[in-house]
N, C-alpha and C positions, 0 to 999 in steps of 0.2 A: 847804137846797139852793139852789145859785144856779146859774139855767139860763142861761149865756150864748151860748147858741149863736146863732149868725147874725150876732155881735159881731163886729168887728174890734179888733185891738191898738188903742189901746189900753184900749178900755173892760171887756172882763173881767176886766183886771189892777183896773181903777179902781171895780168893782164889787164883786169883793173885798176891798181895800183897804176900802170905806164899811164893807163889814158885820164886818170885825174890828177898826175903830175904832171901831163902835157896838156892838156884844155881844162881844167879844172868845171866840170859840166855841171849847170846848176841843175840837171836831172839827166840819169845815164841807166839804161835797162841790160840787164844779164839776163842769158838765157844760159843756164845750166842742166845738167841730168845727173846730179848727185848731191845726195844729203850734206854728205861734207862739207862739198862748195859753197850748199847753201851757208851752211852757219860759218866757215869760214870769210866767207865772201860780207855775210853780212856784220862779223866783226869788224873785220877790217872798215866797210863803209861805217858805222857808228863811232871808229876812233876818229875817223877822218869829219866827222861833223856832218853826215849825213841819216837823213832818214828813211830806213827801209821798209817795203812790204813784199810780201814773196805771196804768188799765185800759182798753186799747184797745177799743172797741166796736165797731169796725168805721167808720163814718163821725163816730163822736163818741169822745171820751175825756173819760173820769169822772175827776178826779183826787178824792184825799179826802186831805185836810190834817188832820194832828191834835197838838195837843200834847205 
């Protein structure tokens, strides 16, 4: 789980990037609190060969990537 709330673009994107070039997780959850993040965050994982789904939390969204 990687908690990046309180991040701005672009360091959650950049945070996930470190940890699926260091364990490459065949399923890794983001916890974000901005729109941005989300759609950036979930670019990034669909270039990378992952599949995303994002659950709004109300002031955060979960996304969870999985292969």
């Amino acid at each position: 789980m990687i908690d990046a709330r309180g991040y701005s673009c672009p360091m959650p994107v950049v945070m996930v990037q470190k940890e699926v070039k260091k364990n490459a997780p065949q399923m890794l959850e983001v916890l974000v609190d901005d729109r941005c993040a989300v759609e950036n965050v979930s670019r990034f994982a669909g270039g990378a060969g992952y599949q995303v789904s994002v659950e709004d939390k109300g002031a955060d969204f979960l996304l969870t990537l999985r292969k």
